[in-house]
KOLNU-106563 format. One record per residue: x, y, z of N, C-alpha, C in turn. Coordinates in steps of 0.001 Angstrom, whole numbers, plus 500000, padded with zeros to 6 digits. Layout:
<atom><n_px>X</n_px><n_py>Y</n_py><n_pz>Z</n_pz><ca_px>X</ca_px><ca_py>Y</ca_py><ca_pz>Z</ca_pz><c_px>X</c_px><c_py>Y</c_py><c_pz>Z</c_pz></atom>
...
This chain:
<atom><n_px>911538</n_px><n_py>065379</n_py><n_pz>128915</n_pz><ca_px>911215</ca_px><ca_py>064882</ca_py><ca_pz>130232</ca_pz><c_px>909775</c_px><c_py>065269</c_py><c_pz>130563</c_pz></atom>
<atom><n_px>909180</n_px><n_py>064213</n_py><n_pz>131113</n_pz><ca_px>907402</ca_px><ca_py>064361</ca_py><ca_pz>131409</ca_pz><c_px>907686</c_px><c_py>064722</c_py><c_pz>133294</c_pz></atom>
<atom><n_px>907377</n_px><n_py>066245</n_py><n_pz>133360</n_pz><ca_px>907014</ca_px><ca_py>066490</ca_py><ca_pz>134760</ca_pz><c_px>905287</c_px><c_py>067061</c_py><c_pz>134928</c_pz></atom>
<atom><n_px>905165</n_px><n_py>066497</n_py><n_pz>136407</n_pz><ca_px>903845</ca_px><ca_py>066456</ca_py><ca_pz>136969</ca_pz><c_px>904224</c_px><c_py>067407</c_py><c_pz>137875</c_pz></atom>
<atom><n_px>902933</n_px><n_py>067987</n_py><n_pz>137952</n_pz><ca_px>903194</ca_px><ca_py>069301</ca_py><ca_pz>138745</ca_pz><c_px>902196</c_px><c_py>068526</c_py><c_pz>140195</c_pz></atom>
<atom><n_px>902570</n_px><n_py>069121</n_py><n_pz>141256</n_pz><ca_px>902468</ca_px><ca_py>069001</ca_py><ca_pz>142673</ca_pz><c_px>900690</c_px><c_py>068479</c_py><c_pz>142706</c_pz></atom>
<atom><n_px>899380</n_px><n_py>069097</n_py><n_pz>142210</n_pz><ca_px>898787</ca_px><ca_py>068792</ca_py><ca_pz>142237</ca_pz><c_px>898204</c_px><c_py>067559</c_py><c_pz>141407</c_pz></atom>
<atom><n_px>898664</n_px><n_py>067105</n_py><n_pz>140178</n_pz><ca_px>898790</ca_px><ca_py>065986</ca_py><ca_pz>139478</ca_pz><c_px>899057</c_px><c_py>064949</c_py><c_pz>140414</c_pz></atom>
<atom><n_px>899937</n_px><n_py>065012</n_py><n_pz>141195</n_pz><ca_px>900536</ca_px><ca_py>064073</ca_py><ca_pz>142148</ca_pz><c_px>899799</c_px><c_py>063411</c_py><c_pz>143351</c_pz></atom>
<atom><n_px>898756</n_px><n_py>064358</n_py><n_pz>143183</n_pz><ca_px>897564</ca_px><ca_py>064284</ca_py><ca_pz>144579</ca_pz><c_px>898099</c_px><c_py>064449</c_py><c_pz>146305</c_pz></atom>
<atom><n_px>899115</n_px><n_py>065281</n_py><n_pz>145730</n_pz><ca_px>899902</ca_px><ca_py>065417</ca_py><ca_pz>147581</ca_pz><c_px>898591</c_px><c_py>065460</c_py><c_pz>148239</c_pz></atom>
<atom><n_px>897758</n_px><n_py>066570</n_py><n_pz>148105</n_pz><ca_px>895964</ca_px><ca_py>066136</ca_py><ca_pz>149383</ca_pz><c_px>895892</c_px><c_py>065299</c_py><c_pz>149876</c_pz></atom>
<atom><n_px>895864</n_px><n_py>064237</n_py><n_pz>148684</n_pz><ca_px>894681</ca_px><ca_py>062829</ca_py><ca_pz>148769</ca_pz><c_px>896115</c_px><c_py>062067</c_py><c_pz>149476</c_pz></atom>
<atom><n_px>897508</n_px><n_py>062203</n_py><n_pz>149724</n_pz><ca_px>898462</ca_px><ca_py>061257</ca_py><ca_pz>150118</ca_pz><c_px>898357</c_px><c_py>062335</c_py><c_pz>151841</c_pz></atom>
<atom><n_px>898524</n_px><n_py>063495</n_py><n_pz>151400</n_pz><ca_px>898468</ca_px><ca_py>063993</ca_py><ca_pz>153024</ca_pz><c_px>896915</c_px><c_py>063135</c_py><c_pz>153880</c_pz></atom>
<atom><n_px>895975</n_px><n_py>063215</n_py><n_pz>153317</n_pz><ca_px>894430</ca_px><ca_py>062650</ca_py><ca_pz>153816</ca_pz><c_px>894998</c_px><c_py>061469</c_py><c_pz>153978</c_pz></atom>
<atom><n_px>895239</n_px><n_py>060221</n_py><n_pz>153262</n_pz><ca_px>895537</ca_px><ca_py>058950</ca_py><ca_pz>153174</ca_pz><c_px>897111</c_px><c_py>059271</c_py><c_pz>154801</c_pz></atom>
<atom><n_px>897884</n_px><n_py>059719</n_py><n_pz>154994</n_pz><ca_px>898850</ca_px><ca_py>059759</ca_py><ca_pz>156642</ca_pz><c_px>898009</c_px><c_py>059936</c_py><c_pz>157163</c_pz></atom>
<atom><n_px>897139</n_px><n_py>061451</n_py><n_pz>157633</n_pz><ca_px>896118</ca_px><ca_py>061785</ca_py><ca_pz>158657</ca_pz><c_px>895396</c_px><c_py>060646</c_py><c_pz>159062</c_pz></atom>
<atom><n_px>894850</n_px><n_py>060164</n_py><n_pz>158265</n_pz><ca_px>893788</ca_px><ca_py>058703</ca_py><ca_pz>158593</ca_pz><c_px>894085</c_px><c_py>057856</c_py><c_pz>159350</c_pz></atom>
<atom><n_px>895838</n_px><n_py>057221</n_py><n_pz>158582</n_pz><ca_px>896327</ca_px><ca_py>056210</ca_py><ca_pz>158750</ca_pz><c_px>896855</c_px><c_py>056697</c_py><c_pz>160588</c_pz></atom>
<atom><n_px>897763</n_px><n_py>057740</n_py><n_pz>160491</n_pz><ca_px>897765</ca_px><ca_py>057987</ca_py><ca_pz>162066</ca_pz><c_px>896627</c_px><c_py>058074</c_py><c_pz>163040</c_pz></atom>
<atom><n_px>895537</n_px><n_py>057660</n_py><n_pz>162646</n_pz><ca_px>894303</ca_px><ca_py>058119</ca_py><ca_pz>163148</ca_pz><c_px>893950</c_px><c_py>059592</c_py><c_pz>163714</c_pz></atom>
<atom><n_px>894381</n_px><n_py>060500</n_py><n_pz>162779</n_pz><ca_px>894309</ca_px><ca_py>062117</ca_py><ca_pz>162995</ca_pz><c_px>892892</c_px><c_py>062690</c_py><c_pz>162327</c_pz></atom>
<atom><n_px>892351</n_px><n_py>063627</n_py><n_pz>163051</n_pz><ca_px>891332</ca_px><ca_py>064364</ca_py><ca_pz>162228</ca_pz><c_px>892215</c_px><c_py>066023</c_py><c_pz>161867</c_pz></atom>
<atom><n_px>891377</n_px><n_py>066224</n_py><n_pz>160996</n_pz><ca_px>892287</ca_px><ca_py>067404</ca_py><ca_pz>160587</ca_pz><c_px>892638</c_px><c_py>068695</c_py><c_pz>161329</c_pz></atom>
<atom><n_px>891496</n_px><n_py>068856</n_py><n_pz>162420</n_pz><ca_px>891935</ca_px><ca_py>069202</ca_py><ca_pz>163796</ca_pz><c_px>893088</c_px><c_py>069164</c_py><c_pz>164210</c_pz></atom>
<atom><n_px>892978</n_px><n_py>067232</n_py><n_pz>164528</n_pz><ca_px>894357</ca_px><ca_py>067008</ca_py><ca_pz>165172</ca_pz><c_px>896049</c_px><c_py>067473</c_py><c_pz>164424</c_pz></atom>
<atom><n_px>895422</n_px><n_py>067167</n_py><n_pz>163410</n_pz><ca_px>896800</ca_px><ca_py>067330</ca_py><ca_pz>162532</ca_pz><c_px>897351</c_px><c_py>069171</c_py><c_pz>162781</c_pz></atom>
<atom><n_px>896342</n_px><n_py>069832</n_py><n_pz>162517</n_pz><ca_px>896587</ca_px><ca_py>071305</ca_py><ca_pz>162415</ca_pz><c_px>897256</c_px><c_py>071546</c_py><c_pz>163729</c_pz></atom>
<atom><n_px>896876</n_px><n_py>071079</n_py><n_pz>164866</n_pz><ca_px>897143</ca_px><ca_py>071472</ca_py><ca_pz>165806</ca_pz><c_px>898815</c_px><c_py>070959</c_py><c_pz>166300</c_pz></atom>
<atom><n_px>898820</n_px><n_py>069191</n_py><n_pz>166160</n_pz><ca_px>900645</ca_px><ca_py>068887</ca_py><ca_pz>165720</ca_pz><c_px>901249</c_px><c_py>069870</c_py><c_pz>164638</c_pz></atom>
<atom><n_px>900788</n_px><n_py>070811</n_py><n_pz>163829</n_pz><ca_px>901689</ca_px><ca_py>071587</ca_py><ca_pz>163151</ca_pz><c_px>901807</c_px><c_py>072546</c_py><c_pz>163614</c_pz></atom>
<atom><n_px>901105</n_px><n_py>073138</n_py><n_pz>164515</n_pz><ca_px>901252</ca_px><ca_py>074383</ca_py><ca_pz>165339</ca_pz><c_px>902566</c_px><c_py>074163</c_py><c_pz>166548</c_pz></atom>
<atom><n_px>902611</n_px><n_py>072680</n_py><n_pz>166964</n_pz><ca_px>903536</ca_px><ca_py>072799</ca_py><ca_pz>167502</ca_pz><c_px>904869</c_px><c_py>072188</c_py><c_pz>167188</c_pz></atom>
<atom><n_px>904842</n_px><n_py>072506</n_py><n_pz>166717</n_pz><ca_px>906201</ca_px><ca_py>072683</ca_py><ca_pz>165482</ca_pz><c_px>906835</c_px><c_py>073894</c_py><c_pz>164726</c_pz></atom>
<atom><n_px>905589</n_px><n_py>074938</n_py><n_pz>165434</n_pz><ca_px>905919</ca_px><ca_py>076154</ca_py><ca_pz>164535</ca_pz><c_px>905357</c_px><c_py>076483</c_py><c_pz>163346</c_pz></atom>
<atom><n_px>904300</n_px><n_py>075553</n_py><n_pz>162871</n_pz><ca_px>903457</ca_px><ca_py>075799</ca_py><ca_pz>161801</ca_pz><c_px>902436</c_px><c_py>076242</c_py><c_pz>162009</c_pz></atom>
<atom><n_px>901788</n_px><n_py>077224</n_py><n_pz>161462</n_pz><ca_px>900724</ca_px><ca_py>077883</ca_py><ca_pz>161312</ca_pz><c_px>899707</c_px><c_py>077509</c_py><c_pz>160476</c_pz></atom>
<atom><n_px>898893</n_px><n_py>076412</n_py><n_pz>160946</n_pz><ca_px>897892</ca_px><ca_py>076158</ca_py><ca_pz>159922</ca_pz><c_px>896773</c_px><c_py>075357</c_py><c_pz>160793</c_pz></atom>
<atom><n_px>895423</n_px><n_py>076075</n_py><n_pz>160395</n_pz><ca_px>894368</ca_px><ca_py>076022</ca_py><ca_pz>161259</ca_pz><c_px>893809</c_px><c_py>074350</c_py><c_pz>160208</c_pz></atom>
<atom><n_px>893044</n_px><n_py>074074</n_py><n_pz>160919</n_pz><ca_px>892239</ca_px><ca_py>072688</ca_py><ca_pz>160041</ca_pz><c_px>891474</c_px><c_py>073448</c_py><c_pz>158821</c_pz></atom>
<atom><n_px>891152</n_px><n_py>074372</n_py><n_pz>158915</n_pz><ca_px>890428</ca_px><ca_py>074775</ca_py><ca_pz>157043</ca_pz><c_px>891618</c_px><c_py>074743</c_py><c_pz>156549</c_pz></atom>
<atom><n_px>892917</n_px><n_py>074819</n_py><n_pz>156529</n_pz><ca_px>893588</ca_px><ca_py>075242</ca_py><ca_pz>155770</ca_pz><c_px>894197</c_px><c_py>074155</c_py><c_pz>155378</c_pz></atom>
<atom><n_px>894093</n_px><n_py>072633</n_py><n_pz>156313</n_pz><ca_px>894540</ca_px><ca_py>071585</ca_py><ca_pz>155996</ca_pz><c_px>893136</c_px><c_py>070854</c_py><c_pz>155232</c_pz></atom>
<atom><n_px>892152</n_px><n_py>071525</n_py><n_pz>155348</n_pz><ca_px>891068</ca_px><ca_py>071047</ca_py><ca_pz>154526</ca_pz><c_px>891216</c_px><c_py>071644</c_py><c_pz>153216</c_pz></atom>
<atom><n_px>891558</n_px><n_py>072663</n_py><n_pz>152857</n_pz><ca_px>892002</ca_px><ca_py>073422</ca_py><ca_pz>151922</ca_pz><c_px>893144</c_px><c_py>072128</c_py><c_pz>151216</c_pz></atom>
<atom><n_px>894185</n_px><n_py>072045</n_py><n_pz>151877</n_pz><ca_px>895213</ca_px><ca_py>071078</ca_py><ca_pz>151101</ca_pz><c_px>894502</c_px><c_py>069634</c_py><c_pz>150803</c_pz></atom>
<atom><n_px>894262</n_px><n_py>069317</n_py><n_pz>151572</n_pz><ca_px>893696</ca_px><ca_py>068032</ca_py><ca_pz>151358</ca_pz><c_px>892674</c_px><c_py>068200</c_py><c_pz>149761</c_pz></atom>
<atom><n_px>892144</n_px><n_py>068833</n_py><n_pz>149348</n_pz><ca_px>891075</ca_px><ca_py>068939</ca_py><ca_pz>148663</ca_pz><c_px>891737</c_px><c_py>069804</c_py><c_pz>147289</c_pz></atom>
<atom><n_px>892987</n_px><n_py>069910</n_py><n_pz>147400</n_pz><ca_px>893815</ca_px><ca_py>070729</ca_py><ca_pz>145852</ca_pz><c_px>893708</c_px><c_py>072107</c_py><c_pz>146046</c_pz></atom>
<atom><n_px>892904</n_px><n_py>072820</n_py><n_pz>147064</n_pz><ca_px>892839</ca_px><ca_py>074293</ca_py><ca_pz>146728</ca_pz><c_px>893668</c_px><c_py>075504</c_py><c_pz>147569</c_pz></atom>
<atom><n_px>894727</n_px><n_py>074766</n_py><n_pz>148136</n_pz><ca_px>895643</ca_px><ca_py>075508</ca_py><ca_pz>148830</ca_pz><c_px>897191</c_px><c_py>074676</c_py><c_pz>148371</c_pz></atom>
<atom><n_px>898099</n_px><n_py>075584</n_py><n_pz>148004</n_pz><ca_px>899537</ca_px><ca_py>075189</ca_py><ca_pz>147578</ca_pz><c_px>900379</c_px><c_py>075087</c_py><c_pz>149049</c_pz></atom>
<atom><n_px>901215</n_px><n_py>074448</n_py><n_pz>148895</n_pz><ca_px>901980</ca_px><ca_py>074336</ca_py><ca_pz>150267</ca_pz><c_px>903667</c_px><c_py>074505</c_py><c_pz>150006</c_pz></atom>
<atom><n_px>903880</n_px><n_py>075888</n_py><n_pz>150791</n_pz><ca_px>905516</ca_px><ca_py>076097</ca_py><ca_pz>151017</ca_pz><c_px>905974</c_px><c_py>074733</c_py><c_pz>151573</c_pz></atom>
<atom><n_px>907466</n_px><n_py>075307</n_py><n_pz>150972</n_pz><ca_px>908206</ca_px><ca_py>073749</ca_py><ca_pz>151335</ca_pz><c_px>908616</c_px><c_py>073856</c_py><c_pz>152868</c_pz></atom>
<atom><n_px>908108</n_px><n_py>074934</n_py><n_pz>153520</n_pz><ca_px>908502</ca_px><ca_py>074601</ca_py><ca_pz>155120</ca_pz><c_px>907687</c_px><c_py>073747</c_py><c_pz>155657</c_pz></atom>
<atom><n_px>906091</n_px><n_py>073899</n_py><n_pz>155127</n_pz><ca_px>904999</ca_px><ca_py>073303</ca_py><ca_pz>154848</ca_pz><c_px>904817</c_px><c_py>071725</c_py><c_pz>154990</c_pz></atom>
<atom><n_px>905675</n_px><n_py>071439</n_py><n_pz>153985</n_pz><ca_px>905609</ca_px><ca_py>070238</ca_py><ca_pz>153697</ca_pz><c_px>906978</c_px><c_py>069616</c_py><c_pz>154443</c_pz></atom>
<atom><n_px>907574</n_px><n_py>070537</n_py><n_pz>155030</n_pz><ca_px>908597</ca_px><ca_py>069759</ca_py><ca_pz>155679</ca_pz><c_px>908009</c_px><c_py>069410</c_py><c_pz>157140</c_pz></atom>
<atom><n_px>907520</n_px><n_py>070310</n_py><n_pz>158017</n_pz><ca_px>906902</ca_px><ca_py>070160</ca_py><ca_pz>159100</ca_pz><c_px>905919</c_px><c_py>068952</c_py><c_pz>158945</c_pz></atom>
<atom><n_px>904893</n_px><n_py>068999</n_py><n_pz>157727</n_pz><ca_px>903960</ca_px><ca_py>067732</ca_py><ca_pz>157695</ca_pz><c_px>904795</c_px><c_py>066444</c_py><c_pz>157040</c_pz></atom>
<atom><n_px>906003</n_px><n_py>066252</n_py><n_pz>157198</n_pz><ca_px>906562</ca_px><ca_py>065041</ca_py><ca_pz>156696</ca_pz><c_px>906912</c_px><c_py>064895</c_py><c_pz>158273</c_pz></atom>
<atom><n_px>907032</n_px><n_py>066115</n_py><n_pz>158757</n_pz><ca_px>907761</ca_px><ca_py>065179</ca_py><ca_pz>160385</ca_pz><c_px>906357</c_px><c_py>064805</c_py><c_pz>161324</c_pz></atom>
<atom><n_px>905379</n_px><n_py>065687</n_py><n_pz>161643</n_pz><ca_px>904529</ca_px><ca_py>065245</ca_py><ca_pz>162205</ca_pz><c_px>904020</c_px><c_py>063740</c_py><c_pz>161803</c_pz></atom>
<atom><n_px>903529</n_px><n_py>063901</n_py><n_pz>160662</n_pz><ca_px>902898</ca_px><ca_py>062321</ca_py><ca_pz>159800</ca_pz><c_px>903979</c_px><c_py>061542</c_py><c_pz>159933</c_pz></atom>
<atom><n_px>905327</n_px><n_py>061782</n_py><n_pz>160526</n_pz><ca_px>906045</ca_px><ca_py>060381</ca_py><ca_pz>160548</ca_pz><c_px>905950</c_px><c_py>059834</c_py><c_pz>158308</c_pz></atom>
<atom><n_px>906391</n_px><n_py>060642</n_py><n_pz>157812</n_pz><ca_px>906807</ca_px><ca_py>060050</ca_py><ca_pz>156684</ca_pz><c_px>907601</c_px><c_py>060728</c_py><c_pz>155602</c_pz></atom>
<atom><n_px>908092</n_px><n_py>059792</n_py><n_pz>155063</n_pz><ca_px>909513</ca_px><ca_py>060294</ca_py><ca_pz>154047</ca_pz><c_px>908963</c_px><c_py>061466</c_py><c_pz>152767</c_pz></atom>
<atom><n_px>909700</n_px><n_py>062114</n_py><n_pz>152527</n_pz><ca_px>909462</ca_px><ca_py>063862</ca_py><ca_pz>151399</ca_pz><c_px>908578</c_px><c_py>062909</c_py><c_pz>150198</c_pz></atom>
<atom><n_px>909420</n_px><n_py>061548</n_py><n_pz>149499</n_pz><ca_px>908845</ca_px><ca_py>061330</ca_py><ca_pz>148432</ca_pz><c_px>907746</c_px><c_py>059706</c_py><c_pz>148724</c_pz></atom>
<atom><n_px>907440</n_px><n_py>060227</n_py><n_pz>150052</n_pz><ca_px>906015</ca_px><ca_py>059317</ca_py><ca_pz>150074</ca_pz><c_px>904635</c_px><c_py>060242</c_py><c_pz>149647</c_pz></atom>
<atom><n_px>905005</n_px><n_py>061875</n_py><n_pz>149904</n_pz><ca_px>904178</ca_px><ca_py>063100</ca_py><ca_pz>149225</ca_pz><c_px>904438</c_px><c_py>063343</c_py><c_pz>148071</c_pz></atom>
<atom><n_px>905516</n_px><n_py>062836</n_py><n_pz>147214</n_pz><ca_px>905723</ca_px><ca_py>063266</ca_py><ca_pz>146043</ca_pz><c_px>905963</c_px><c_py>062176</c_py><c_pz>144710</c_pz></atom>
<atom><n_px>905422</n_px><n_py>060848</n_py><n_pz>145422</n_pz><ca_px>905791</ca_px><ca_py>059598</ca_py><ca_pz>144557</ca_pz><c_px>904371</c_px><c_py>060031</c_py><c_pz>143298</c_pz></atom>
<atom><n_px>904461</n_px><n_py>059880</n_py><n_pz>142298</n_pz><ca_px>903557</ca_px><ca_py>059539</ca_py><ca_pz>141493</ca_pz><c_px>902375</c_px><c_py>058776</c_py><c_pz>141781</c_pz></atom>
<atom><n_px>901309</n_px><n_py>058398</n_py><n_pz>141423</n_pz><ca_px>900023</ca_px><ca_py>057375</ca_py><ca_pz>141844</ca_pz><c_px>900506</c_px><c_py>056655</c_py><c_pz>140533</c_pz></atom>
């Protein structure tokens, strides 16, 4: 079995590609995750966006609800 690991997948470049599309700056976004209970300032979503920060799966659960989108629209293959 051929597995791709999380950054292969470009979760960043698919989290960047929601932010946009909702018309969010990464500001905005950090700040909808704060209220949700997530802790993450905009470097740190600049950090993800760009491959150099890994993201817990609480992480990625909170940014599937803010962005309004499904677990394997972050995890589909390109």
């Amino acid at each position: 079995m051929n597995r791709s690991t999380p950054k292969e997948r470009n979760i960043g470049k698919k989290v960047t590609f929601y932010r946009e599309l909702r018309g969010l700056s990464q500001k905005d976004l950090a700040a909808k995750l704060q209220t949700v209970n997530c802790d993450m300032t905009s470097e740190m979503v600049w950090k993800v966006e760009h491959g150099r920060r890994n993201l817990s799966i609480f992480e990625i659960d909170k940014l599937t609800e803010v962005l309004h989108v499904d677990y394997n629209a972050l995890f589909a293959q390109d």
